[in-house]
Structure formats: structure tokens, C-alpha cells
N, CA and C atoms of all chains as a GROMACS GRO file, in nm:
protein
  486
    1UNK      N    1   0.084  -0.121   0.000
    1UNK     CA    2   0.000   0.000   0.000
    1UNK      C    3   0.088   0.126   0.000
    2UNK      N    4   0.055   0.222  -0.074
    2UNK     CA    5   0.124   0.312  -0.048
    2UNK      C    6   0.049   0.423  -0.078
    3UNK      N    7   0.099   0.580  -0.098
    3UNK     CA    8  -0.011   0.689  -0.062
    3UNK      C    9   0.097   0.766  -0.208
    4UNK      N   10  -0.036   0.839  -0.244
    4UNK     CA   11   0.073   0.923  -0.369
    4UNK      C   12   0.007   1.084  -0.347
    5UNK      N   13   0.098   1.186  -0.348
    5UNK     CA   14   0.017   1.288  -0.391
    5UNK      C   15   0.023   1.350  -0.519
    6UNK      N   16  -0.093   1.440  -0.542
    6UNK     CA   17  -0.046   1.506  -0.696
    6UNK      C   18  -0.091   1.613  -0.680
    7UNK      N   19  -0.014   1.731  -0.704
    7UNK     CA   20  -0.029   1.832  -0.699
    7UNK      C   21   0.001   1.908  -0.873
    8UNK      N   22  -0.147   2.020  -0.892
    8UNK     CA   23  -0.168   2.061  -1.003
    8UNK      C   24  -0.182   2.170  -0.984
    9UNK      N   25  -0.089   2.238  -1.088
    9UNK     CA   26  -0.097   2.416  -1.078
    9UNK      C   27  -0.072   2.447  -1.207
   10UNK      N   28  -0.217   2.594  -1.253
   10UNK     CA   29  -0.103   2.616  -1.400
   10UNK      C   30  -0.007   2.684  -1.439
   11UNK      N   31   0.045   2.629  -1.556
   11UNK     CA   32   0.153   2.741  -1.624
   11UNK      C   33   0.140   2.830  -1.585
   12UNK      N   34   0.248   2.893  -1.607
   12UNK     CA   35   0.280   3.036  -1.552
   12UNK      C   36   0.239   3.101  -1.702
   13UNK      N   37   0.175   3.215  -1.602
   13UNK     CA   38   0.169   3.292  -1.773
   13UNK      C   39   0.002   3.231  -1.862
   14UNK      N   40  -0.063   3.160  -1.726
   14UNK     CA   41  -0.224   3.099  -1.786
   14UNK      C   42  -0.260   3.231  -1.689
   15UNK      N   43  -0.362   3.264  -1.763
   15UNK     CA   44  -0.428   3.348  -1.585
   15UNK      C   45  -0.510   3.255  -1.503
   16UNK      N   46  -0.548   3.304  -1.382
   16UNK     CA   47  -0.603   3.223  -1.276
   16UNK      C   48  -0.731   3.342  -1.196
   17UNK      N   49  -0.822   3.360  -1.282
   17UNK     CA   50  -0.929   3.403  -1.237
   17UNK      C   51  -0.960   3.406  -1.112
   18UNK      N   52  -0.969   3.248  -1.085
   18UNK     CA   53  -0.996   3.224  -0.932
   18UNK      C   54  -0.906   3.248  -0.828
   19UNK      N   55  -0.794   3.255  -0.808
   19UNK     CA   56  -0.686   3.310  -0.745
   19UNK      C   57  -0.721   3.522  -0.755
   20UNK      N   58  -0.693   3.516  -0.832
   20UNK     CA   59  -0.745   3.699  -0.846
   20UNK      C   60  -0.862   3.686  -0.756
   21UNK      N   61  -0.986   3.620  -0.788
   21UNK     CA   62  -1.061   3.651  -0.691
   21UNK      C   63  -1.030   3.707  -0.511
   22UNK      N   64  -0.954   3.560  -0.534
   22UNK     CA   65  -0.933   3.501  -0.381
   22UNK      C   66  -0.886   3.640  -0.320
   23UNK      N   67  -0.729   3.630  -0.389
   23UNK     CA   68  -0.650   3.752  -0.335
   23UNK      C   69  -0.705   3.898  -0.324
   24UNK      N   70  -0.805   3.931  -0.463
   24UNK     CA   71  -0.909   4.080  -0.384
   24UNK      C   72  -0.965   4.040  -0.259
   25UNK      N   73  -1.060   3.928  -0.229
   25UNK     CA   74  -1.117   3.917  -0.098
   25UNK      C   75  -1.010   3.958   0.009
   26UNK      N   76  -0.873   3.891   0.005
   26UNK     CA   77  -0.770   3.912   0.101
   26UNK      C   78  -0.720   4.076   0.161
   27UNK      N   79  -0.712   4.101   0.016
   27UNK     CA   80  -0.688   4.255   0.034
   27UNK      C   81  -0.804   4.279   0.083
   28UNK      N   82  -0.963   4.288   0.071
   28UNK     CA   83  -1.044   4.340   0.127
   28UNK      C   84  -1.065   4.315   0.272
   29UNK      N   85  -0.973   4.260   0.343
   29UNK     CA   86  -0.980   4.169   0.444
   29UNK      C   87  -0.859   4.275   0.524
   30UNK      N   88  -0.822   4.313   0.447
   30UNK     CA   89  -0.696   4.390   0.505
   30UNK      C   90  -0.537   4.323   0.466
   31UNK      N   91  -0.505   4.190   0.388
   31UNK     CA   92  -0.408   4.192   0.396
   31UNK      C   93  -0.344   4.214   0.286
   32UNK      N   94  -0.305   4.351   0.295
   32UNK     CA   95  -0.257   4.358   0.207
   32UNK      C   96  -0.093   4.323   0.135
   33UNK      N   97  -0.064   4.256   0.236
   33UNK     CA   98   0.078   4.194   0.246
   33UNK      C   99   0.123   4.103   0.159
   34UNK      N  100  -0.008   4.053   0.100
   34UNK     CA  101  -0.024   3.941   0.026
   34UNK      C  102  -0.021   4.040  -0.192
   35UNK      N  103   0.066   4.002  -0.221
   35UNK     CA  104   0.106   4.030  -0.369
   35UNK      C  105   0.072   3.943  -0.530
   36UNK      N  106   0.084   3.816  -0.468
   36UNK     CA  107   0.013   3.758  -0.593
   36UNK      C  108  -0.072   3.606  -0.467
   37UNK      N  109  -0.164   3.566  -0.540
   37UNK     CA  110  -0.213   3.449  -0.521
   37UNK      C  111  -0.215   3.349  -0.666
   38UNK      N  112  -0.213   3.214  -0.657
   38UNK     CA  113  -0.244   3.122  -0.722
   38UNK      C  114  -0.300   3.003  -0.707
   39UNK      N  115  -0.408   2.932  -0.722
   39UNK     CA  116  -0.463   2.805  -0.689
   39UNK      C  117  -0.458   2.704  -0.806
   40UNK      N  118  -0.425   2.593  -0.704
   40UNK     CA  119  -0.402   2.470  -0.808
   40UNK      C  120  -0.480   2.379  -0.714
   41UNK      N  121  -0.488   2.245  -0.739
   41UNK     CA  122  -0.517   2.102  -0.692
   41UNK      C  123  -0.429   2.045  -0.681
   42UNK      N  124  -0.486   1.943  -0.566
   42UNK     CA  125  -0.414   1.831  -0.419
   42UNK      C  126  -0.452   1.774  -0.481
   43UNK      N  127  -0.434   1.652  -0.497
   43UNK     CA  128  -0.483   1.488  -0.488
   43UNK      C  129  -0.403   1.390  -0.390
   44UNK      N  130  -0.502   1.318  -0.332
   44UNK     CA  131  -0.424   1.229  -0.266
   44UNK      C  132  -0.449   1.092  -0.282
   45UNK      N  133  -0.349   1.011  -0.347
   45UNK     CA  134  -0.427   0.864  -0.381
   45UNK      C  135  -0.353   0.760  -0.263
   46UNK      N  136  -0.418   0.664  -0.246
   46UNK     CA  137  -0.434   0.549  -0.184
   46UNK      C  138  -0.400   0.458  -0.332
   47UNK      N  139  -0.312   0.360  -0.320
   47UNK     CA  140  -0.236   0.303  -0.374
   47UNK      C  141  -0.187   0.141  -0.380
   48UNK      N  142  -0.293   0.049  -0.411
   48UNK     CA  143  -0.204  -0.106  -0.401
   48UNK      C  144  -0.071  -0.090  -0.460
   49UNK      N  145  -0.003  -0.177  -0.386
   49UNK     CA  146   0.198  -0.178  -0.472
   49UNK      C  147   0.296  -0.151  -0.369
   50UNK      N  148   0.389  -0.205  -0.445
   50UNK     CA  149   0.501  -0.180  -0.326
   50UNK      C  150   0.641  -0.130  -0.403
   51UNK      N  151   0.617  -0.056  -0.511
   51UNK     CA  152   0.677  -0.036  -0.556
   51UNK      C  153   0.730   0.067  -0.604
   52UNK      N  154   0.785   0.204  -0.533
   52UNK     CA  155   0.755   0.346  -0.556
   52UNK      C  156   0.794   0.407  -0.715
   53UNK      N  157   0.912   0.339  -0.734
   53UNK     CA  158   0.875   0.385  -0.904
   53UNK      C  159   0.824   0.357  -0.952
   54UNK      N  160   0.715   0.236  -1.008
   54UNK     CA  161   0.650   0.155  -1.034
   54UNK      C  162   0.552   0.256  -1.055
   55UNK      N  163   0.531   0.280  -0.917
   55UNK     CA  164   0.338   0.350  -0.831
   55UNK      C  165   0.364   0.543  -0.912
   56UNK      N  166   0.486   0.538  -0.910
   56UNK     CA  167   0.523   0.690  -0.973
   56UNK      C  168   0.499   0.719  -1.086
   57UNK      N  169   0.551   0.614  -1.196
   57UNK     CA  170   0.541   0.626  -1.335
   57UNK      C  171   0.386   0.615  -1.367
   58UNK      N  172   0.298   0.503  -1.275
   58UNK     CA  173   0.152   0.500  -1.317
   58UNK      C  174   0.105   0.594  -1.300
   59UNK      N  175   0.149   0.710  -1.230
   59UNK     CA  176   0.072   0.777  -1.142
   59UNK      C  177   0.104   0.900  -1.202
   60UNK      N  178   0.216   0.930  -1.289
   60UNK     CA  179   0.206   1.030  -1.384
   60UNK      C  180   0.162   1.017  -1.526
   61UNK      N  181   0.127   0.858  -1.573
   61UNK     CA  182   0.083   0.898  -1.663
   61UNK      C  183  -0.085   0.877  -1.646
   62UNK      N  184  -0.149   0.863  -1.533
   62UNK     CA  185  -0.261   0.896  -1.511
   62UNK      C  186  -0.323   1.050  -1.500
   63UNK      N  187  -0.165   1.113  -1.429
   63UNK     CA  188  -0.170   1.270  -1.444
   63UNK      C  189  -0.157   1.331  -1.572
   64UNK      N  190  -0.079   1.295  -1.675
   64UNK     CA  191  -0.137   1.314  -1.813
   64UNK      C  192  -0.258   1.296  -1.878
   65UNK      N  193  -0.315   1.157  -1.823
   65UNK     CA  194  -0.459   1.132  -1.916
   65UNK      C  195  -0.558   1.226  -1.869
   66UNK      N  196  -0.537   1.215  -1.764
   66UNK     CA  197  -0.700   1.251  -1.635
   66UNK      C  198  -0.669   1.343  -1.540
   67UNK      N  199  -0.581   1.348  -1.464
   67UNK     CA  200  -0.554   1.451  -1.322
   67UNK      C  201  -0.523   1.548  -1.381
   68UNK      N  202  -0.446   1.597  -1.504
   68UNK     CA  203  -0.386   1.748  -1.525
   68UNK      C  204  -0.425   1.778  -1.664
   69UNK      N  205  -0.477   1.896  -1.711
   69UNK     CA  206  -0.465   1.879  -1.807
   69UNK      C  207  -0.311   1.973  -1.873
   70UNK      N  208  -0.205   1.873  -1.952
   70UNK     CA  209  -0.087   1.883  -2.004
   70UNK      C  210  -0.085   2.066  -2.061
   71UNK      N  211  -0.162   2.076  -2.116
   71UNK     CA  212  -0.160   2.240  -2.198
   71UNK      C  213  -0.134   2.336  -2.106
   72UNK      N  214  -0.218   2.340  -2.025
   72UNK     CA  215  -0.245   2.411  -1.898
   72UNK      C  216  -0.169   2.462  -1.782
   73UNK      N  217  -0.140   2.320  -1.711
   73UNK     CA  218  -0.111   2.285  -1.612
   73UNK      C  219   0.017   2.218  -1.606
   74UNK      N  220   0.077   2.221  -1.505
   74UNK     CA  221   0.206   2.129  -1.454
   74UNK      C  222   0.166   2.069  -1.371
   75UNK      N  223   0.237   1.916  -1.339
   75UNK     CA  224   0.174   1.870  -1.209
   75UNK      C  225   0.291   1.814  -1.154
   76UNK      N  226   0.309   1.743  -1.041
   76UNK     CA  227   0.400   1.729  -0.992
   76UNK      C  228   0.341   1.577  -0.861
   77UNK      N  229   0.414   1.498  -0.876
   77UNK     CA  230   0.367   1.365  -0.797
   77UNK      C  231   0.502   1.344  -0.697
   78UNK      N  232   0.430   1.282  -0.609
   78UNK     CA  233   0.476   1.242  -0.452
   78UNK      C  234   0.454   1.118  -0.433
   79UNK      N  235   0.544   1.036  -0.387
   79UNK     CA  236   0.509   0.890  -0.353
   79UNK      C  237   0.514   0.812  -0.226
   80UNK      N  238   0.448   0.805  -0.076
   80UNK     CA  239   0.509   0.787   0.009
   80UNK      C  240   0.447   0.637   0.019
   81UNK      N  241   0.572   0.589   0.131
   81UNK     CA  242   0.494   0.433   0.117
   81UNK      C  243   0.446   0.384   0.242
   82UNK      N  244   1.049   3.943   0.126
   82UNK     CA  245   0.934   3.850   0.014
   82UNK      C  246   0.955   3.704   0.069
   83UNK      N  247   0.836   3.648   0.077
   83UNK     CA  248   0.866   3.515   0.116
   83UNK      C  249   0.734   3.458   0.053
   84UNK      N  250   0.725   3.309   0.004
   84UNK     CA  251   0.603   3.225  -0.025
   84UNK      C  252   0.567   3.123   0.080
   85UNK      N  253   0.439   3.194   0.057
   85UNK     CA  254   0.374   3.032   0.149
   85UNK      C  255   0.257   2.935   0.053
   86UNK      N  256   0.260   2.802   0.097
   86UNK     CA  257   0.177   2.708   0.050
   86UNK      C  258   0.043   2.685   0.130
   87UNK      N  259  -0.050   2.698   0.164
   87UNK     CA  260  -0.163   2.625   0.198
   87UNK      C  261  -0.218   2.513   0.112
   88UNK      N  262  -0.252   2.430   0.163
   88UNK     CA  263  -0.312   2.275   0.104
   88UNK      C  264  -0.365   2.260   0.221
   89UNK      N  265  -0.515   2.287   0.115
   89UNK     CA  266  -0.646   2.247   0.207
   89UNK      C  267  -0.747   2.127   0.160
   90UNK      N  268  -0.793   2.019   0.286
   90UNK     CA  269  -0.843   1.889   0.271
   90UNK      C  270  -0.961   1.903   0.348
   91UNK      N  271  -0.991   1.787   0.281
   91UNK     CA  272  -1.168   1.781   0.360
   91UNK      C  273  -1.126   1.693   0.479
   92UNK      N  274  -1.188   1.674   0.559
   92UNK     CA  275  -1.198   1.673   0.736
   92UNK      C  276  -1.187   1.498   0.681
   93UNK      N  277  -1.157   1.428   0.761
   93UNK     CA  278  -1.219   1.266   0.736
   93UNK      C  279  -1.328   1.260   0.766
   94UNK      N  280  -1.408   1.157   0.674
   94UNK     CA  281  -1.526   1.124   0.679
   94UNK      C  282  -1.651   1.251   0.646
   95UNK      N  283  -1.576   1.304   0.548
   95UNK     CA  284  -1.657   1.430   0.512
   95UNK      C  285  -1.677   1.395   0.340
   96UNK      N  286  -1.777   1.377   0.310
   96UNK     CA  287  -1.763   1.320   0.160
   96UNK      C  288  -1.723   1.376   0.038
   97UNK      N  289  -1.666   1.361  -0.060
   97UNK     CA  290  -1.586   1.426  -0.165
   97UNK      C  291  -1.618   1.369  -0.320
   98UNK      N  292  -1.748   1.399  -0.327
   98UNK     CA  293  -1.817   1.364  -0.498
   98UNK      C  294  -1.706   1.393  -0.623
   99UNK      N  295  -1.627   1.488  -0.539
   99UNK     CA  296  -1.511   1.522  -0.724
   99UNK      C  297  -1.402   1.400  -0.651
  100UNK      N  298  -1.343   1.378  -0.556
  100UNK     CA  299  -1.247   1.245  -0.570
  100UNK      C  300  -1.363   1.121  -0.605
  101UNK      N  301  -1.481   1.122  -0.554
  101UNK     CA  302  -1.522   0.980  -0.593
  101UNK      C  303  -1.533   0.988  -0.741
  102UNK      N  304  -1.575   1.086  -0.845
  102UNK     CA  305  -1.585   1.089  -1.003
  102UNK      C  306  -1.462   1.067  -0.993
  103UNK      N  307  -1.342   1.126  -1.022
  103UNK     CA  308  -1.224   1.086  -1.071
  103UNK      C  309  -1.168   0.948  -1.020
  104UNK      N  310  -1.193   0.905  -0.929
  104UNK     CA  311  -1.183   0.761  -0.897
  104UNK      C  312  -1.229   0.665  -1.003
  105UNK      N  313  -1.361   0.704  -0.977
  105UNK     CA  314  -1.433   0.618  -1.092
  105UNK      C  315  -1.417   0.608  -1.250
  106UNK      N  316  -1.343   0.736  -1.252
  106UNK     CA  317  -1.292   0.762  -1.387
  106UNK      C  318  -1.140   0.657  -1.400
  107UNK      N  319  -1.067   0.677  -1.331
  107UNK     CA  320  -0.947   0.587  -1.337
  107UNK      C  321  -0.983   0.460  -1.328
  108UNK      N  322  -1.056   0.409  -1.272
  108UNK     CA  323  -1.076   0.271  -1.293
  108UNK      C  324  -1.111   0.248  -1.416
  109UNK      N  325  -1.225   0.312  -1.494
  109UNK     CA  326  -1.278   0.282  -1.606
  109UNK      C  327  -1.165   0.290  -1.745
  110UNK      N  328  -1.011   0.361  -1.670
  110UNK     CA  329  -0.920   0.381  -1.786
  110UNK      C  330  -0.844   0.221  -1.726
  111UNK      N  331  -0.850   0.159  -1.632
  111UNK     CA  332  -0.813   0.044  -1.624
  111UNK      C  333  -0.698   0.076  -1.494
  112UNK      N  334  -0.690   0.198  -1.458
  112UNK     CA  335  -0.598   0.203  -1.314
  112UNK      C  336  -0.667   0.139  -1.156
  113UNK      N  337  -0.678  -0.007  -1.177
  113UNK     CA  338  -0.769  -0.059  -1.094
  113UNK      C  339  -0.702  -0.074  -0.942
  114UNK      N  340  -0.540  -0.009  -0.955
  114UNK     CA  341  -0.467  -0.050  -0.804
  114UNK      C  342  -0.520   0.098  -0.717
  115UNK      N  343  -0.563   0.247  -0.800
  115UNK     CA  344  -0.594   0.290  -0.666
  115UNK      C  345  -0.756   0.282  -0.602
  116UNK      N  346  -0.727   0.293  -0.460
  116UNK     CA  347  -0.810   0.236  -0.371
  116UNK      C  348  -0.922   0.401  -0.316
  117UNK      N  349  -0.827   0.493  -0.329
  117UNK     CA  350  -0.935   0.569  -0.285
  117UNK      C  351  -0.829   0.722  -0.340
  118UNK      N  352  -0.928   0.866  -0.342
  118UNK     CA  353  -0.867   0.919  -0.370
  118UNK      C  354  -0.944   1.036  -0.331
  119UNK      N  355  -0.882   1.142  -0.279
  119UNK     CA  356  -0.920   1.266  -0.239
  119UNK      C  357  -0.866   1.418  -0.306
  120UNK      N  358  -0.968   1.490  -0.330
  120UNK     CA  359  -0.910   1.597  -0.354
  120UNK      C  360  -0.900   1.739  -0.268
  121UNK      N  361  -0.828   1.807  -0.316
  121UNK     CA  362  -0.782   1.931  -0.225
  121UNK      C  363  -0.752   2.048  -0.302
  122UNK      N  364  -0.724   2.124  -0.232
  122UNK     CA  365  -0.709   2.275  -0.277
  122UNK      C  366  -0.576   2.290  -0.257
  123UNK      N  367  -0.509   2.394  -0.326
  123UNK     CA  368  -0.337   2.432  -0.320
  123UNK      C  369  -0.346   2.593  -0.346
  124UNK      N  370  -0.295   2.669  -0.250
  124UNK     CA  371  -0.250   2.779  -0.292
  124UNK      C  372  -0.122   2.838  -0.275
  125UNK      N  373  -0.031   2.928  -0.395
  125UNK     CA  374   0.036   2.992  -0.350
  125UNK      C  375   0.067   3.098  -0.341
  126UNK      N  376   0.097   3.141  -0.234
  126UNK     CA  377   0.089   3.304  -0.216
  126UNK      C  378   0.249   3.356  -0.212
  127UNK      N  379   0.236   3.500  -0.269
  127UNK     CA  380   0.374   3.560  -0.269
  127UNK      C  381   0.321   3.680  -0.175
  128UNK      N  382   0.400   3.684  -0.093
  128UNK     CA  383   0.396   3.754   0.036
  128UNK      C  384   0.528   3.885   0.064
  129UNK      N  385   0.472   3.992   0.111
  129UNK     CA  386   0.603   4.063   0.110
  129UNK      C  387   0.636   4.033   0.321
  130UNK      N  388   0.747   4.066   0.308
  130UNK     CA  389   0.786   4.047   0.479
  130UNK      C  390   0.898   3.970   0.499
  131UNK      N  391   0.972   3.947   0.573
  131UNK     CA  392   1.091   3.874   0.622
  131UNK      C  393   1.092   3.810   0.760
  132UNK      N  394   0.972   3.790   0.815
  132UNK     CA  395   0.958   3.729   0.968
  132UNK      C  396   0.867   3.598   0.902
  133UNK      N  397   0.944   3.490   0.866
  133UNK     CA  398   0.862   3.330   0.848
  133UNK      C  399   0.762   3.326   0.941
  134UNK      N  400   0.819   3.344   1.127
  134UNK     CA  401   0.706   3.348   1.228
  134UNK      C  402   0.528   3.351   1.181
  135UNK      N  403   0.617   3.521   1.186
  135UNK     CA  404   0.476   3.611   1.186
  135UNK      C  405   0.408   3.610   1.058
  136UNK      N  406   0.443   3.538   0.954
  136UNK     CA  407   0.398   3.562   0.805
  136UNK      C  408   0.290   3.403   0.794
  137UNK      N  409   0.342   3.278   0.918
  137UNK     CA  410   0.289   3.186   0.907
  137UNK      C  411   0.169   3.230   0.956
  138UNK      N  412   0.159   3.303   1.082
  138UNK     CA  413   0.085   3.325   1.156
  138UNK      C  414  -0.020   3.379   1.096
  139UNK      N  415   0.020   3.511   1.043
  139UNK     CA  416  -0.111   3.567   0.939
  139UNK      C  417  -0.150   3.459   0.825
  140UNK      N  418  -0.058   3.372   0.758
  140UNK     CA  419  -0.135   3.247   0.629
  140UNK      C  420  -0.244   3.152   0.745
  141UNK      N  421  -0.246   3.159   0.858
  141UNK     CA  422  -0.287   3.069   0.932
  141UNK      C  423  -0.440   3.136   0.962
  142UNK      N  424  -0.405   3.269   0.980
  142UNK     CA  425  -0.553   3.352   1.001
  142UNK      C  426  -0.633   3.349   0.861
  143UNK      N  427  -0.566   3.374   0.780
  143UNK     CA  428  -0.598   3.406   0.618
  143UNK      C  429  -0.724   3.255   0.605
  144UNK      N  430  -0.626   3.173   0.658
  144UNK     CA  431  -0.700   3.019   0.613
  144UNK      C  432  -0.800   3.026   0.652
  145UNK      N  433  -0.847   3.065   0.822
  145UNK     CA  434  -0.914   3.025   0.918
  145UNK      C  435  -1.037   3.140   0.793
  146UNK      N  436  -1.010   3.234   0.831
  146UNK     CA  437  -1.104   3.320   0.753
  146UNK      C  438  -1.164   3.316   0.632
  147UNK      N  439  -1.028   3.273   0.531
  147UNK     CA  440  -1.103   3.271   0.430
  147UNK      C  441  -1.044   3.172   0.299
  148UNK      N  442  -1.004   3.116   0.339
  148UNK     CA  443  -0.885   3.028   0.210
  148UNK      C  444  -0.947   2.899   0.296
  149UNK      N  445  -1.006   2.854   0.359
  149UNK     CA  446  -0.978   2.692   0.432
  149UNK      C  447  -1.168   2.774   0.481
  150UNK      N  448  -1.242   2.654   0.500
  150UNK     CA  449  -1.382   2.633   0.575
  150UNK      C  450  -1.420   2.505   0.726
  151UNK      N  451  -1.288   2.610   0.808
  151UNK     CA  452  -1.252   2.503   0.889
  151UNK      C  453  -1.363   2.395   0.935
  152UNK      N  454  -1.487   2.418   0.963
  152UNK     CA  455  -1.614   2.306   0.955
  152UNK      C  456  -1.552   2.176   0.883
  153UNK      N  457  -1.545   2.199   0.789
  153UNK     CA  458  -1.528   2.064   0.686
  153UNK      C  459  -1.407   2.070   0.647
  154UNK      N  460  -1.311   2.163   0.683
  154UNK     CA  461  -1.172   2.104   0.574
  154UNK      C  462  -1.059   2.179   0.700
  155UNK      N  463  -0.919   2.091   0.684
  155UNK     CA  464  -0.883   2.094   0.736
  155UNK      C  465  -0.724   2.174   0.649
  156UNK      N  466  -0.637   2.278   0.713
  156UNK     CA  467  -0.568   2.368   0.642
  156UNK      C  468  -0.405   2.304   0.637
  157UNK      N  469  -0.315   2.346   0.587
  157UNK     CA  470  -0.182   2.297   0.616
  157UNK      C  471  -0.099   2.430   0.613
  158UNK      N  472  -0.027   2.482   0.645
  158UNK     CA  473   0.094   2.648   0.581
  158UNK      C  474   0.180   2.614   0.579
  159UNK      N  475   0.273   2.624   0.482
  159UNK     CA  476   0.413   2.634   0.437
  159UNK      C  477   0.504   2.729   0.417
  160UNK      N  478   0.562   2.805   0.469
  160UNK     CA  479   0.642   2.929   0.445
  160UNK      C  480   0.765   2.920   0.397
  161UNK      N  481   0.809   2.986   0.281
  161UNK     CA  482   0.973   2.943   0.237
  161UNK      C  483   0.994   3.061   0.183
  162UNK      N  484   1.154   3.094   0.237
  162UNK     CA  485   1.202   3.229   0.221
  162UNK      C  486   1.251   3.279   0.100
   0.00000   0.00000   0.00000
């Protein structure tokens, strides 16, 4: 068994609507300390295998098909066991 | 200037209809080893300041208030200089 994470954020240089949002609320909040925001996606999988490269390589190219989309986004995987 | 990470999760046993679709989606591409899968939120913020302390401290209020819905989800902060 092992646990994977995947974390998805986009390109730099995509805009992020929802982040702009966020960060006006912040400033309206008072903090204005805060200069850029950006939001991406967590995933956290649960994992049969015992095999961390194994569980890594599946697990990015699942992040190609389905978890990220490639144009967009970068993603980045974690494998703990 | 310093960045922080928040990665925010749903509470256990709090239900998560977008990890159960994408679950169900991976199986149907034939990734039948994962067992369960959750999703989350990621943000990153660029922050002006030079006290890690006090900069966690405010990402920690930020969450409570308004980046994280402590009821149901539970927050993480990361600060790196």
C-alpha cells in the first residue's frame, strides 16, 4: 500500500481568475501583504503496490490522461509508502 | 518576500463527490490498483515580509477566515524564504 500525492498548478503565464478573486477578498480583508495568489489542486491517492517507481510512473501517466490537463497545467507527484 | 503554501483537505469522513468521479474515472481507464482518492485545494501566495514566524501566523488567520472552511476542511501552511 502506499499513498501518492499530486499536486496541479497552472503554467505560468495561464491566468487564474480564481486566485485573483481570492486575493481581492484578502486585500479586502486587510491583507494587504499578500502580492500575488495562485490556486491549483491536491490529490491524494491510496495506492495497491510496493513499488515506488513503479506507483510513480503510473501515477504520472494517469496525471497526463486525467488529473492534469498537459496544456495548462504542470503537475508534480509524490510517492510515500 | 517570502512564499507560502496552503493545502487544504476535507476533514475525514466528510464526503468528496469530485475524488469519488475521478476515482471512478481511473478505474474505467483500467488504473484498478488505486483504492481511494481525495481531492484538495493548493495555494500559492507571494507575500512581502521577512519574519517566516509572523507571516505563518497571518497564512494561518488568512485560512481560518477565508482560504480553508474550517467546519469541513482541514488547512496545512508552508512558508519558504
Amino acid at each position: 500500500m502506499a499513498f501518492a500525492k499530486v499536486y496541479v498548478t497552472l503554467k505560468e503565464g495561464i491566468s487564474d481568475p480564481q486566485g485573483l478573486t481570492i486575493l481581492r477578498a484578502l486585500k479586502s480583508l486587510g491583507y494587504d501583504e499578500v502580492e500575488d495568489l495562485r490556486v491549483g489542486k491536491y490529490m491524494e491517492l491510496k495506492i495497491s503496490g510496493d513499488d515506488p517507481e513503479a506507483i510513480s510512473e503510473r501515477v504520472k501517466e494517469m496525471s497526463e490522461r486525467l488529473l492534469a490537463n498537459p496544456i495548462i497545467e504542470d503537475y508534480r507527484v509524490e510517492v510515500e509508502e
